[in-house]
N, C-alpha and C positions, 0 to 999 in steps of 0.2 A: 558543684558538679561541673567538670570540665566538656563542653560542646562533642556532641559527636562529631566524627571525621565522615566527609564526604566526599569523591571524586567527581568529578562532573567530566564526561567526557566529550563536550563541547561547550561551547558557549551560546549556549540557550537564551529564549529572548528574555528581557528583562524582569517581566511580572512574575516569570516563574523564579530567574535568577537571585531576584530581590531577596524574595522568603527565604530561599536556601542559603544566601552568605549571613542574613541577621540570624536564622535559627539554628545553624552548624556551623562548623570549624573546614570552610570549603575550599576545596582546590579545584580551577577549571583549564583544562587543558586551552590553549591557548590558539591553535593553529584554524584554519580555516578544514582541511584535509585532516581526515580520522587520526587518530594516534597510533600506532602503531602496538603491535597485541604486545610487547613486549613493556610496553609502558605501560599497558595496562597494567600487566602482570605484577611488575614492580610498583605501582600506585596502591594495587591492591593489597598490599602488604600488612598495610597498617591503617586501614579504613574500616568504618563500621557501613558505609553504604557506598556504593553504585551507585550514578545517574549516567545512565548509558543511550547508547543510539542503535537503530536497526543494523548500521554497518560494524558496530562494535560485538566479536565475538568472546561471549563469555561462558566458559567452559569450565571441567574438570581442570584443566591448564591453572585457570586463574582463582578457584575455590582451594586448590591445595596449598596455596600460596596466601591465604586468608585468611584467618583464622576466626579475626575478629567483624569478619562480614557476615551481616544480618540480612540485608538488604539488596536488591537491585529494582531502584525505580528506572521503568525504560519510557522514553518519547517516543512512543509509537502505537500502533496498534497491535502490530503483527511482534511475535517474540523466538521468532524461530533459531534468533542467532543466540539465544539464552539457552545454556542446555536445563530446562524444568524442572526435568525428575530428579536429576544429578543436585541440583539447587535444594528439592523439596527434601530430598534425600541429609541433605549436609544443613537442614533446620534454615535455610536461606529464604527470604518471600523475594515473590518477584511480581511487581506490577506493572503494571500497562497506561495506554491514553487514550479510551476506546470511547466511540460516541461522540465526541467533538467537533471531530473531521468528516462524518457522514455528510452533511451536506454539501460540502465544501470538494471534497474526494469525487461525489453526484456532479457536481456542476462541473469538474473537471474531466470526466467523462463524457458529459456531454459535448464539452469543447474539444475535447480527442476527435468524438464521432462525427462532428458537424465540419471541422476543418477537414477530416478527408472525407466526406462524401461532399463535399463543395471543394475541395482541393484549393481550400486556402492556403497553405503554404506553398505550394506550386503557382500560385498567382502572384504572392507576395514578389517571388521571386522571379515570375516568368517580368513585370515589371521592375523591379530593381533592377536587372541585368541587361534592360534595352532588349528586350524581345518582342512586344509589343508595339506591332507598326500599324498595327489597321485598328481604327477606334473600335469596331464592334463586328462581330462574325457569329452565325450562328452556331458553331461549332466550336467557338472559343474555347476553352478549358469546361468546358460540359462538365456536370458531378452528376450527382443522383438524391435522386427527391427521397425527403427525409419522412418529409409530413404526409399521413395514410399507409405509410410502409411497415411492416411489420418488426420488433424488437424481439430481441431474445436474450433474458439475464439467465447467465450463467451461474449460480449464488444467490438465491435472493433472500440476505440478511440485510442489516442494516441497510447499507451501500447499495444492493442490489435494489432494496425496494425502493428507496430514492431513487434511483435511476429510472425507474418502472413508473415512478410519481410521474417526474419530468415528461416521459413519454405520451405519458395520458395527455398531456397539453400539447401534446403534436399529433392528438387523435388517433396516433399508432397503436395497432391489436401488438398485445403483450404477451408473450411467451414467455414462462422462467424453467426453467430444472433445479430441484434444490433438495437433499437429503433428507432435509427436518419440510413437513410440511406448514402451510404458508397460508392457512384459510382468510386470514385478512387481506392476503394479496387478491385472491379470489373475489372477495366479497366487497372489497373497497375500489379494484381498480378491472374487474373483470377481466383480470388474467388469468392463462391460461395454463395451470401446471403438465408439463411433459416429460417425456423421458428426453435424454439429453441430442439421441440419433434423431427425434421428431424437431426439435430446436434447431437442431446445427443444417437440418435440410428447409426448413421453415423460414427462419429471418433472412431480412433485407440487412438487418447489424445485428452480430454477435456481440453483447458486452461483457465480460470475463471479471466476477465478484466473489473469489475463491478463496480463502486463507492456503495458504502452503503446508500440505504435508506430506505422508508419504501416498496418501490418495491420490491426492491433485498435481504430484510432478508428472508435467507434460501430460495432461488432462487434456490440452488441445495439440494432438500431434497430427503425424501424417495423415493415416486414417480418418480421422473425425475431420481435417481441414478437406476432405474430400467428398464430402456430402454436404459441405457447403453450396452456396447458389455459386453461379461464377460471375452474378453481379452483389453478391455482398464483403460488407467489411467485417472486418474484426477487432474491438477495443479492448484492448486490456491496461488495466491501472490499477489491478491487483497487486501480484508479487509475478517476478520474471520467467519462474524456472515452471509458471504453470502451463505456459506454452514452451514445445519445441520450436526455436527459432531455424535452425538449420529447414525445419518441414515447413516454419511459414516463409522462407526464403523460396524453395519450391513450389510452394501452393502461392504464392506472388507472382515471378518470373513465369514459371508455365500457365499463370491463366487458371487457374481453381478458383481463386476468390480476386475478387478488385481492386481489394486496401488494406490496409491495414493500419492501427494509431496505437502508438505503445509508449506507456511513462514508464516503465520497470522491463528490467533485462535478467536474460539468464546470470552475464556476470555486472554488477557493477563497479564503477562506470563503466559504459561499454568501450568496446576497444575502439579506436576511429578507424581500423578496418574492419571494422562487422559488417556482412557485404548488408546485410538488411539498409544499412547508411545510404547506398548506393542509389536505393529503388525511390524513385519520383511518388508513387502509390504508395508511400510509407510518411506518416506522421511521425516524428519521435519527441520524445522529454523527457529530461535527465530527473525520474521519480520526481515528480514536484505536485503531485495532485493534492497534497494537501497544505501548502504553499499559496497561504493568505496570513497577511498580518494579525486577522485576529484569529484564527484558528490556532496559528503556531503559538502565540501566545497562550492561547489556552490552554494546550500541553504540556506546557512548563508549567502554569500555572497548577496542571494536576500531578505534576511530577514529584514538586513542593508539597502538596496536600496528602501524594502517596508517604512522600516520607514522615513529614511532621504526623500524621498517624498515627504509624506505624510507629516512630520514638514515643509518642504520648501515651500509647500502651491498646491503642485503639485501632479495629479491624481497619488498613486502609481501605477508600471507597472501590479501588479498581485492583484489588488480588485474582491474579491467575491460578495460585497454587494453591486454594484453600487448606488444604491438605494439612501443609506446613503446619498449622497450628497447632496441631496432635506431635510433631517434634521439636517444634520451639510456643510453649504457648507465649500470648503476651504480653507484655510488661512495660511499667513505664521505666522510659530508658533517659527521660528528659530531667 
């Protein structure tokens, strides 16, 4: 029996990569920068799987053009750039890399939060650039105390309660808002479940733990940025489009909120005229929160595990569509 066909549409780290060229017949797009949806489209041709990335959109566009695709293992958590139904619809599974990167995503929020309410990148640079003439001043690049100040997770799933963890060791009273309720957050970290207008007027930092959908676009817009404190910040290391950026360029410059730390953008990459660039009171990162050598490997490593599954006839561990199975059930394909 001839190797299933797979595309890789990047070059993934090695422990995941490994699995996939011994146990399939694989192709890995080569370049550093996405491939282009037309490659994809044409890749797709003649593949029985997908290994894709968040930036990689895979649509009606590229199922019509598939015939022999079963599969789409994606590296990430989030799958919004997959169209689902359209997938689950055409007998397609679609899996995910979820759980991995929780702690890892936690700690990178924290380092969002802590570099601007201490305005470490504004130091970095206030010294790199020869600005620094007087050893010491009381009024030096001043931040704002983190530790006894009050938190507010916006989402508290996975990601969110880790970050709520992290807080309890900075003694900070914890606030969350979250749809599905959360009695173990209660009960293990005494936090405090709220409606989202008592949150957003409540914390000293907002941190933003939301999946993207048609709920949560611009979840935090003009309005909600204005019942903010006018000494708090706001983190987000979710997905981009859950804040309105043009409102938090507003609630910046006129003085509504103090800061703000962002790893994810309305568009990615952002444009190097996004005026948000501009503002000293802005942390940014080009999405990296889950950007650790063994995280990332891990994801590849489940990307490999979604597939060989899924070929072996076997529910993979991390399916989104369950569904699918009622239109493709399954079978061993290996």
């Amino acid at each position: 029996m001839s190797k299933p066909k797979v595309y890789v549409t990047r070059e993934i780290p090695e422990r995941g990569l490994k699995i996939i060229k011994e146990r399939f017949d694989a192709e890995v797009w080569p370049e550093y920068a996405p491939p282009p949806k037309e490659v994809i489209i044409e890749k797709a041709r003649d593949v029985d799987a997908l290994a894709s990335l968040l930036s990689d959109k895979i649509d009606a566009e590229v199922f019509d053009v598939a015939p022999k695709l079963k599969i789409v293992a994606q590296m990430a958590v989030g799958f919004d750039n997959i169209d689902v139904k359209e997938a689950t619809k055409r007998g397609i599974y679609v899996t995910n890399t979820p759980g991995v990167l929780t702690e890892t995503t936690a700690d990178f929020a924290w380092a969002l939060l802590m570099a601007a309410a201490r305005r470490v990148v504004e130091a970095d640079k206030y010294v790199r650039t020869g600005q620094w003439k007087v050893g010491w001043h009381p009024s030096m690049l001043a931040g704002r105390d983190i530790y006894g100040a009050t938190m507010g997770i916006v989402g508290a799933g996975r990601i969110g309660s880790a970050v709520a963890k992290r807080a309890k060791g900075f003694d900070m009273r914890v606030l969350f808002y979250d749809v599905v309720p959360r009695p173990e957050l209660e009960r293990e970290l005494d936090a405090k479940p709220v409606d989202l207008e008592t949150l957003l007027r409540g914390s000293d930092f907002v941190s933003v733990h939301v999946p993207l959908m048609k709920q949560t676009y611009h979840l935090i817009n003009e309005e909600r940025l204005k019942l903010m404190k006018k000494t708090a910040y706001l983190i987000n290391n979710s997905r981009g489009p859950v804040v309105d950026e043009k409102a938090l360029y507003k609630a910046l410059t006129e003085g509504w909120i103090a800061g703000a730390a962002l790893d994810v953008f309305e568009q990615e990459p952002t444009p190097v005229d996004n005026p948000l660039l501009t503002l000293d009171n802005v942390v940014v990162a080009p999405h990296i929160s889950s950007a650790s050598y063994e995280t990332r490997s891990k994801m590849a490593e489940m990307v490999a595990e979604n597939l060989v599954a899924f070929f072996e006839g076997r529910t993979p561990p991390n399916l989104v569509n369950p569904e699918v199975t009622q239109v493709r059930p399954l079978t061993k394909l290996f």
